[in-house]
C-alpha positions as CSV (number, residue, x, y, z in Angstrom):
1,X,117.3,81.8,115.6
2,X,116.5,85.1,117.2
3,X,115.1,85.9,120.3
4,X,111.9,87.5,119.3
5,X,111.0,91.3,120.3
6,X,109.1,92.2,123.4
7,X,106.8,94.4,121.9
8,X,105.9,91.5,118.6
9,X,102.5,90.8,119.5
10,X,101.4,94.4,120.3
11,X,102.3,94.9,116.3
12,X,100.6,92.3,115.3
13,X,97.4,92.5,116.7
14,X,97.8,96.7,115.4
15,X,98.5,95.2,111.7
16,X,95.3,93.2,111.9
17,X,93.3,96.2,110.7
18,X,92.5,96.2,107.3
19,X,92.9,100.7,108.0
20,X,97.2,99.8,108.0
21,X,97.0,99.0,104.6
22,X,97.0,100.9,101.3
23,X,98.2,100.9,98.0
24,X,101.3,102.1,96.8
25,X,102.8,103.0,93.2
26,X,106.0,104.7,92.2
27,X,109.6,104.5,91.0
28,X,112.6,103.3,93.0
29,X,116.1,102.2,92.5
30,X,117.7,99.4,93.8
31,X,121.7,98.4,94.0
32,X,123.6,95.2,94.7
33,X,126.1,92.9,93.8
34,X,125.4,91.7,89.8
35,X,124.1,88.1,91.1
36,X,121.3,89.6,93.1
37,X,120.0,91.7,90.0
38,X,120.5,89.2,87.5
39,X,117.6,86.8,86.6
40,X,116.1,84.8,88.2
41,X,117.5,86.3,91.3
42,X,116.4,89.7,90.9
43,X,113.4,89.5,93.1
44,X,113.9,86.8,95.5
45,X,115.2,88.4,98.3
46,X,118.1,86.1,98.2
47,X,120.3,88.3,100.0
48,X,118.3,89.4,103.0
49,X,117.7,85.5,103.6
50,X,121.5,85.1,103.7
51,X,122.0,87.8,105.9
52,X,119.4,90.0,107.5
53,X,118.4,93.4,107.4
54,X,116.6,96.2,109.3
55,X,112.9,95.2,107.5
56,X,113.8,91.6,107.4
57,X,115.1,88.5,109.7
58,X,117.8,86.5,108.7
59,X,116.9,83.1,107.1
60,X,113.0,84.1,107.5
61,X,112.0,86.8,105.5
62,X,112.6,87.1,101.7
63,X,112.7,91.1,101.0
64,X,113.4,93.3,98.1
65,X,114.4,97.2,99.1
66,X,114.3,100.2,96.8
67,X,115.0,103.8,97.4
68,X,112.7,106.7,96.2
69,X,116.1,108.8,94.6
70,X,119.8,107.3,93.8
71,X,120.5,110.1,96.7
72,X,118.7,107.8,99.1
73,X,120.2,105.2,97.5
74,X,123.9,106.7,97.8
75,X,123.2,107.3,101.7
76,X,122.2,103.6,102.2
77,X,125.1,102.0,100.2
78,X,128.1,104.5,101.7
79,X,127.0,104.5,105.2
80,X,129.2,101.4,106.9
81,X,132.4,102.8,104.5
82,X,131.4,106.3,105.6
83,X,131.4,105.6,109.3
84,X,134.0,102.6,109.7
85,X,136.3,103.3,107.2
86,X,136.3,101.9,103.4
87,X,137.0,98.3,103.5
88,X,137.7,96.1,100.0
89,X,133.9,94.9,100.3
90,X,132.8,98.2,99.9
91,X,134.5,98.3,97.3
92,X,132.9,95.7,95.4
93,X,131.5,95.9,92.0
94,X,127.5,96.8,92.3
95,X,124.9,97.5,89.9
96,X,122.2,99.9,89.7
97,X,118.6,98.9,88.0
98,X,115.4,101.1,88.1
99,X,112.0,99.7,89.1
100,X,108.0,100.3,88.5
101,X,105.9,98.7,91.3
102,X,102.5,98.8,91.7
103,X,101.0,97.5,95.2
104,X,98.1,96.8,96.8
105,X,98.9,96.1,100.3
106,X,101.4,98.3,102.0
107,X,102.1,99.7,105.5
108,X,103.4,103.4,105.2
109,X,105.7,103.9,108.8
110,X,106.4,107.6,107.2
111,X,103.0,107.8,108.1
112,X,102.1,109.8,111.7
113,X,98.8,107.7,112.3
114,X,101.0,104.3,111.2
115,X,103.8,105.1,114.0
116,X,101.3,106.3,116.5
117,X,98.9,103.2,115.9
118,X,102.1,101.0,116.5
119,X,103.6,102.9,119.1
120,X,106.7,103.9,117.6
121,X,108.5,107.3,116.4
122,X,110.3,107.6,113.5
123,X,113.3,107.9,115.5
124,X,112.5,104.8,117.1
125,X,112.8,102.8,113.4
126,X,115.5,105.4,112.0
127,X,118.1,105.4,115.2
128,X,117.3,101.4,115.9
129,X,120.3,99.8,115.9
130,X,119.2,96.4,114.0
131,X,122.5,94.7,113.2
132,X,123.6,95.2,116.9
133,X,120.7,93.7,118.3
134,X,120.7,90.5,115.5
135,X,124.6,90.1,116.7
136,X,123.5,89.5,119.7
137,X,120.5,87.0,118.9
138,X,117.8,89.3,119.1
139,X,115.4,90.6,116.9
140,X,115.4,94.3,116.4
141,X,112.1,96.7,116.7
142,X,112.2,97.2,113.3
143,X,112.5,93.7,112.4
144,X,109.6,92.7,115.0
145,X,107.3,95.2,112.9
146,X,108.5,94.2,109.6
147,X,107.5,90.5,110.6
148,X,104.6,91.3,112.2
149,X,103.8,93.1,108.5
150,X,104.9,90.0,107.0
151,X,102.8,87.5,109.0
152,X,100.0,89.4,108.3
153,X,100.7,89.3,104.9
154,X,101.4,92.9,103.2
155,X,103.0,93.4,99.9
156,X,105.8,95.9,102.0
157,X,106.6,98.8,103.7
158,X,107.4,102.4,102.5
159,X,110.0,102.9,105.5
160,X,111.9,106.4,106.4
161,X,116.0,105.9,104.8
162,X,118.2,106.0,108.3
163,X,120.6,107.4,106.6
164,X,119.2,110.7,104.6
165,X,116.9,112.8,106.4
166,X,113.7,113.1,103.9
167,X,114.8,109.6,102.3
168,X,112.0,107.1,101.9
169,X,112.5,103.6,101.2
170,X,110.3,101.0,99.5
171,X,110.5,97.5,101.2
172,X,109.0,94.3,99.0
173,X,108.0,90.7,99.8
174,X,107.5,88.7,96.7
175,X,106.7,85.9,98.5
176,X,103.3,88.0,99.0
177,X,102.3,89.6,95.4
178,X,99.2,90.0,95.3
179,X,97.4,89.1,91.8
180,X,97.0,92.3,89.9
181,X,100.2,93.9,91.3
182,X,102.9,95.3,88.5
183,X,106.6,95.1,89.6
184,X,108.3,96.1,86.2
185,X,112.4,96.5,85.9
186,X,113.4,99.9,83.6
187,X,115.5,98.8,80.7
188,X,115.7,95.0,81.5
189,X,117.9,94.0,78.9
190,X,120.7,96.2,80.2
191,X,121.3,94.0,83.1
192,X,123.5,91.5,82.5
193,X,123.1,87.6,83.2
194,X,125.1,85.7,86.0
195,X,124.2,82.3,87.4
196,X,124.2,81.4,91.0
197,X,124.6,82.8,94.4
Protein backbone atom coordinates (compact mmCIF):
# COMPACT_ATOMS: atom_id res chain seq x y z
CA UNK A 1 0.00 0.00 0.00
CA UNK A 2 1.20 3.50 -0.73
CA UNK A 3 1.62 6.29 1.34
CA UNK A 4 -0.95 8.58 0.05
CA UNK A 5 0.06 12.26 -1.50
CA UNK A 6 0.04 15.37 0.67
CA UNK A 7 -1.79 17.42 -1.51
CA UNK A 8 -4.94 14.25 -2.16
CA UNK A 9 -7.67 16.03 -0.50
CA UNK A 10 -6.90 19.55 -2.02
CA UNK A 11 -7.74 17.52 -5.50
CA UNK A 12 -10.49 16.09 -4.42
CA UNK A 13 -12.47 18.61 -2.99
CA UNK A 14 -11.35 20.72 -6.70
CA UNK A 15 -12.90 17.53 -8.67
CA UNK A 16 -16.09 17.90 -6.83
CA UNK A 17 -17.31 20.56 -9.33
CA UNK A 18 -19.39 19.36 -11.85
CA UNK A 19 -17.28 22.67 -14.14
CA UNK A 20 -13.97 19.78 -14.21
CA UNK A 21 -15.94 17.63 -16.29
CA UNK A 22 -16.72 17.41 -20.02
CA UNK A 23 -17.18 15.22 -22.68
CA UNK A 24 -14.69 13.86 -24.78
CA UNK A 25 -14.69 11.99 -28.35
CA UNK A 26 -11.81 11.01 -30.60
CA UNK A 27 -9.47 8.40 -32.00
CA UNK A 28 -6.48 6.90 -30.15
CA UNK A 29 -4.15 4.01 -30.33
CA UNK A 30 -3.16 1.84 -27.86
CA UNK A 31 -0.10 -0.89 -27.57
CA UNK A 32 0.69 -3.82 -25.32
CA UNK A 33 1.62 -7.19 -24.92
CA UNK A 34 -1.11 -9.56 -27.19
CA UNK A 35 -2.87 -10.78 -23.77
CA UNK A 36 -3.78 -7.31 -22.73
CA UNK A 37 -5.48 -6.60 -26.21
CA UNK A 38 -7.04 -9.75 -26.66
CA UNK A 39 -10.65 -10.35 -25.45
CA UNK A 40 -11.90 -10.26 -22.76
CA UNK A 41 -8.87 -8.42 -21.56
CA UNK A 42 -8.84 -5.64 -23.79
CA UNK A 43 -10.45 -3.15 -21.55
CA UNK A 44 -9.83 -4.17 -18.09
CA UNK A 45 -6.99 -2.43 -17.16
CA UNK A 46 -5.43 -5.56 -16.17
CA UNK A 47 -2.13 -4.42 -16.50
CA UNK A 48 -2.05 -1.15 -14.61
CA UNK A 49 -3.55 -3.26 -11.59
CA UNK A 50 -0.54 -5.59 -11.85
CA UNK A 51 1.76 -2.88 -11.89
CA UNK A 52 0.97 0.81 -11.67
CA UNK A 53 1.33 3.67 -13.69
CA UNK A 54 1.55 7.58 -13.77
CA UNK A 55 -2.63 7.89 -13.95
CA UNK A 56 -3.23 4.84 -11.95
CA UNK A 57 -2.13 3.10 -8.37
CA UNK A 58 -0.98 -0.28 -8.34
CA UNK A 59 -3.62 -2.89 -7.27
CA UNK A 60 -6.33 0.10 -7.05
CA UNK A 61 -7.15 1.55 -10.17
CA UNK A 62 -8.20 -0.34 -13.36
CA UNK A 63 -7.00 2.04 -16.37
CA UNK A 64 -6.92 1.87 -20.09
CA UNK A 65 -4.41 4.60 -21.91
CA UNK A 66 -4.43 5.66 -25.50
CA UNK A 67 -2.35 8.12 -27.42
CA UNK A 68 -3.85 10.75 -29.81
CA UNK A 69 -0.98 9.67 -32.81
CA UNK A 70 1.26 6.32 -33.04
CA UNK A 71 4.02 9.20 -32.69
CA UNK A 72 2.81 9.72 -29.21
CA UNK A 73 2.52 6.35 -28.94
CA UNK A 74 6.20 5.56 -30.18
CA UNK A 75 7.48 8.18 -27.49
CA UNK A 76 5.64 6.36 -24.64
CA UNK A 77 6.65 2.79 -25.63
CA UNK A 78 10.61 3.66 -26.50
CA UNK A 79 11.23 5.90 -23.57
CA UNK A 80 12.80 3.34 -20.72
CA UNK A 81 14.88 1.45 -23.88
CA UNK A 82 15.76 5.01 -25.09
CA UNK A 83 17.07 6.31 -21.82
CA UNK A 84 18.46 2.99 -20.00
CA UNK A 85 19.51 1.01 -22.71
CA UNK A 86 17.37 -1.77 -24.75
CA UNK A 87 16.75 -4.58 -22.48
CA UNK A 88 15.05 -8.19 -23.92
CA UNK A 89 11.65 -6.88 -22.41
CA UNK A 90 11.64 -4.11 -24.61
CA UNK A 91 11.97 -6.17 -26.90
CA UNK A 92 8.96 -8.10 -26.44
CA UNK A 93 6.37 -8.81 -28.94
CA UNK A 94 3.45 -5.85 -28.77
CA UNK A 95 0.51 -5.20 -30.63
CA UNK A 96 -1.07 -2.11 -31.90
CA UNK A 97 -5.08 -1.73 -32.12
CA UNK A 98 -6.98 1.55 -32.88
CA UNK A 99 -9.82 2.85 -30.76
CA UNK A 100 -13.28 5.10 -31.01
CA UNK A 101 -14.34 6.44 -27.65
CA UNK A 102 -16.92 8.54 -26.84
CA UNK A 103 -17.10 10.06 -23.11
CA UNK A 104 -19.13 11.87 -21.08
CA UNK A 105 -17.14 12.57 -18.00
CA UNK A 106 -13.54 13.60 -18.48
CA UNK A 107 -10.98 15.86 -16.75
CA UNK A 108 -8.76 17.66 -19.49
CA UNK A 109 -5.18 18.42 -17.40
CA UNK A 110 -4.04 19.97 -20.98
CA UNK A 111 -6.45 22.32 -19.98
CA UNK A 112 -4.93 25.96 -18.38
CA UNK A 113 -8.09 26.47 -16.05
CA UNK A 114 -7.92 22.39 -15.07
CA UNK A 115 -4.12 22.76 -13.88
CA UNK A 116 -4.62 26.16 -12.40
CA UNK A 117 -7.99 25.00 -10.50
CA UNK A 118 -5.77 22.03 -9.15
CA UNK A 119 -2.78 23.81 -8.54
CA UNK A 120 -0.47 22.15 -10.77
CA UNK A 121 1.65 22.97 -14.10
CA UNK A 122 2.01 20.81 -16.76
CA UNK A 123 5.40 20.43 -15.89
CA UNK A 124 4.43 19.49 -12.57
CA UNK A 125 2.41 16.14 -14.17
CA UNK A 126 4.98 15.84 -17.30
CA UNK A 127 8.53 16.00 -15.20
CA UNK A 128 6.79 13.89 -12.01
CA UNK A 129 8.70 11.14 -11.50
CA UNK A 130 5.79 8.48 -10.65
CA UNK A 131 7.67 5.13 -10.72
CA UNK A 132 10.34 6.68 -8.32
CA UNK A 133 8.08 7.81 -5.86
CA UNK A 134 5.75 4.31 -6.02
CA UNK A 135 9.36 2.44 -5.45
CA UNK A 136 9.54 4.04 -2.63
CA UNK A 137 5.87 3.49 -1.20
CA UNK A 138 4.48 6.65 -2.12
CA UNK A 139 1.98 7.81 -4.27
CA UNK A 140 3.01 10.16 -6.90
CA UNK A 141 1.15 13.79 -7.72
CA UNK A 142 -0.08 12.47 -10.72
CA UNK A 143 -1.33 9.45 -9.23
CA UNK A 144 -3.03 11.44 -6.18
CA UNK A 145 -4.94 13.45 -9.09
CA UNK A 146 -5.78 10.52 -11.11
CA UNK A 147 -7.40 9.00 -7.89
CA UNK A 148 -8.90 11.85 -6.72
CA UNK A 149 -10.53 11.72 -10.62
CA UNK A 150 -11.30 8.24 -9.96
CA UNK A 151 -13.01 8.62 -6.57
CA UNK A 152 -15.00 11.11 -7.89
CA UNK A 153 -15.99 9.01 -10.50
CA UNK A 154 -14.87 10.38 -14.13
CA UNK A 155 -14.85 8.31 -17.27
CA UNK A 156 -10.70 9.56 -17.56
CA UNK A 157 -8.33 11.97 -18.27
CA UNK A 158 -6.94 13.56 -21.53
CA UNK A 159 -3.38 13.94 -19.93
CA UNK A 160 -0.18 15.81 -21.66
CA UNK A 161 2.36 12.53 -23.15
CA UNK A 162 5.82 13.06 -20.86
CA UNK A 163 7.48 12.02 -23.48
CA UNK A 164 6.64 14.11 -26.81
CA UNK A 165 6.21 17.68 -26.43
CA UNK A 166 2.48 18.37 -28.01
CA UNK A 167 1.55 14.56 -27.26
CA UNK A 168 -1.85 14.13 -25.62
CA UNK A 169 -2.83 11.03 -23.98
CA UNK A 170 -6.38 9.60 -23.37
CA UNK A 171 -6.64 7.84 -19.84
CA UNK A 172 -9.87 5.34 -19.37
CA UNK A 173 -11.62 3.73 -16.33
CA UNK A 174 -14.04 1.06 -17.39
CA UNK A 175 -14.92 0.42 -14.21
CA UNK A 176 -16.85 3.95 -14.59
CA UNK A 177 -18.65 3.94 -18.20
CA UNK A 178 -21.15 5.78 -18.13
CA UNK A 179 -24.49 4.50 -19.97
CA UNK A 180 -24.51 6.00 -23.32
CA UNK A 181 -20.69 6.07 -23.78
CA UNK A 182 -19.22 4.32 -27.18
CA UNK A 183 -15.72 2.69 -26.76
CA UNK A 184 -15.41 0.90 -30.22
CA UNK A 185 -12.06 -1.14 -31.26
CA UNK A 186 -11.01 -0.34 -35.36
CA UNK A 187 -10.90 -3.65 -37.17
CA UNK A 188 -11.68 -5.99 -34.23
CA UNK A 189 -11.33 -9.09 -35.93
CA UNK A 190 -7.63 -8.44 -36.67
CA UNK A 191 -6.66 -8.92 -33.19
CA UNK A 192 -5.87 -12.14 -32.41
CA UNK A 193 -7.28 -14.32 -29.38
CA UNK A 194 -5.01 -15.44 -26.31
CA UNK A 195 -6.31 -16.72 -22.98
CA UNK A 196 -5.04 -15.63 -19.64
CA UNK A 197 -2.80 -13.23 -17.94
Amino acid sequence: MLTAHARFPDFYMVLQSAAMYAPWRGDVVRQSKPRFMSQPYRMTGAGSVIKGARWSVRGLMPTVYGSNNPATLAAEANYKGLKYGWTAADLKAQLMIGMHFELQSVVDLTAAATQQALGVTLNDTINCDWDAEQTAGREALTQAIARAAFEREAEGLIVPCARLTGGVNLVYYPTHRRTGSTIQTLNPTDIPFMHGL
